[in-house]
C-alpha positions in Angstrom: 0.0 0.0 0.0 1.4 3.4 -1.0 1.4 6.4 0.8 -1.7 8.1 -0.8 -3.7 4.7 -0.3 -2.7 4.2 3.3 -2.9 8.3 4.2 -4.9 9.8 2.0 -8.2 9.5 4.1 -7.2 10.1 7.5 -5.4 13.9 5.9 -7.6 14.8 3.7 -10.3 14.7 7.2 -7.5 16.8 9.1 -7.4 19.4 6.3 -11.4 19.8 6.2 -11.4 19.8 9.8 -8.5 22.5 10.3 -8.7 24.5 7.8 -11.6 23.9 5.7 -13.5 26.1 7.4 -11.2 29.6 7.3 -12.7 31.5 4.7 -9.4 33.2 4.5 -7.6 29.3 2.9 -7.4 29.3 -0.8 -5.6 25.9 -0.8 -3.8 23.0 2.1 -2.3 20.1 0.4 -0.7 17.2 1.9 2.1 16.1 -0.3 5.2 13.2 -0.4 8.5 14.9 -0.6 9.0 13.3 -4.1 5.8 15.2 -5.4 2.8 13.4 -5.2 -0.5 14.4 -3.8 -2.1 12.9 -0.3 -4.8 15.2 0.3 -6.2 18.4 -0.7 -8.8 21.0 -0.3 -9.4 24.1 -2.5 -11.4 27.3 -2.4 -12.2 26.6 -5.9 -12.1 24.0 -8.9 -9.4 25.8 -10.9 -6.6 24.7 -8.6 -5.2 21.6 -9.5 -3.6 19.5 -6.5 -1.5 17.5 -8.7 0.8 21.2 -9.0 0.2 21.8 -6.1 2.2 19.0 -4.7 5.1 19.5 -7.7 5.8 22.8 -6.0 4.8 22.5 -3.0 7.5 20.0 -2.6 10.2 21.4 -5.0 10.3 24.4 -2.6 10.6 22.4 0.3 13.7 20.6 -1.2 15.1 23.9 -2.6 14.6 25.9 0.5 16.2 22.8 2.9 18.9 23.1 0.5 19.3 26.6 0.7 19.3 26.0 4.5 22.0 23.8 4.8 24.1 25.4 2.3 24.0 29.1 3.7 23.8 28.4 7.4 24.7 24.7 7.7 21.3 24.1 9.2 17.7 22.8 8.7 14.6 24.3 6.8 11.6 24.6 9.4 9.4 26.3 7.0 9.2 28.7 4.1 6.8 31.5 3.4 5.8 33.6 0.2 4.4 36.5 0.4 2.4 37.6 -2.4 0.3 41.1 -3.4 -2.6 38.3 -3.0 -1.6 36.1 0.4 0.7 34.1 1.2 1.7 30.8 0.9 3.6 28.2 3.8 4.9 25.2 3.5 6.0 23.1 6.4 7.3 19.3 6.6 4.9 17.5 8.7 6.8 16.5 12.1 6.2 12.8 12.1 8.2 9.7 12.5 9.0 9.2 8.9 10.2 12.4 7.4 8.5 12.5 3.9 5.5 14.5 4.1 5.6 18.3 4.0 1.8 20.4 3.9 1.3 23.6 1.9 -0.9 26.5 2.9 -2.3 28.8 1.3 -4.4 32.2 2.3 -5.5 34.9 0.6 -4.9 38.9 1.6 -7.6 38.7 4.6 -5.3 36.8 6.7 -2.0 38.1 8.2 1.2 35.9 7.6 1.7 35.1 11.2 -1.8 33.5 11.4 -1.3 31.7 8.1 2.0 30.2 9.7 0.2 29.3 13.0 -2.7 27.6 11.1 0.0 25.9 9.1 2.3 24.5 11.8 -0.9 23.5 14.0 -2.3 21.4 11.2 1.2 19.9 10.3 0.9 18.6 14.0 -2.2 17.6 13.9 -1.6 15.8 10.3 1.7 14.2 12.3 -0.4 12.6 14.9 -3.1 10.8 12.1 0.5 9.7 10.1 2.1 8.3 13.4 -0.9 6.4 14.7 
């Protein structure tokens, strides 16, 4: 059983139940470092998850590499700011290192919230993972 098979339901409950109801979240997806899409909610039909999770995890890998390059040390998140919200991705803390969850919100939220909401459902995704 692959990751999506064996994770896909538990996350894509977490992301409806953390952030599905913020009318402020354009996008959360659940993603395998290598690209591929666990879960996903959107705001709207145009936004295709299977993007999403190509650069949602190419940014994780280029921004740990950035990390450990310039200051020897790991990536805990990035951010994007953008004139229309911002965008965070995270790895998810859990026992086997390979999922990381993107977040994105539009202009009505402020960037520290959008991290908090971020980091809080990367734990909460962590627990569902590990159990």
């Amino acid at each position: 059983m692959n990751a999506v098979e064996r994770f896909g339901g538990p996350c894509q409950l977490v992301l409806e139940r953390q952030l599905g109801g913020h009318a402020s979240c354009v996008f959360a997806s659940v993603t395998t470092l290598d690209g591929r899409s666990v879960a996903f909610i959107a705001a709207n039909d145009s936004i295709q998850h299977t993007r999403i999770a190509a650069l949602g995890c190419s940014v994780m890998s280029l921004s740990e590499a950035f990390g450990r390059e310039i200051l020897k040390s790991q990536c805990s998140y990035n951010v994007i700011a953008t004139n229309h919200g911002s965008i965070v991705t995270v790895r998810i803390p859990c026992e086997t290192p390979r999922f990381a969850l993107s977040v994105c919100v539009d202009h009505g939220e402020n960037m520290a919230m959008a991290l908090r909401m971020t980091l809080d459902s990367a734990k909460a995704l962590a627990q569902v993972i590990d159990a």
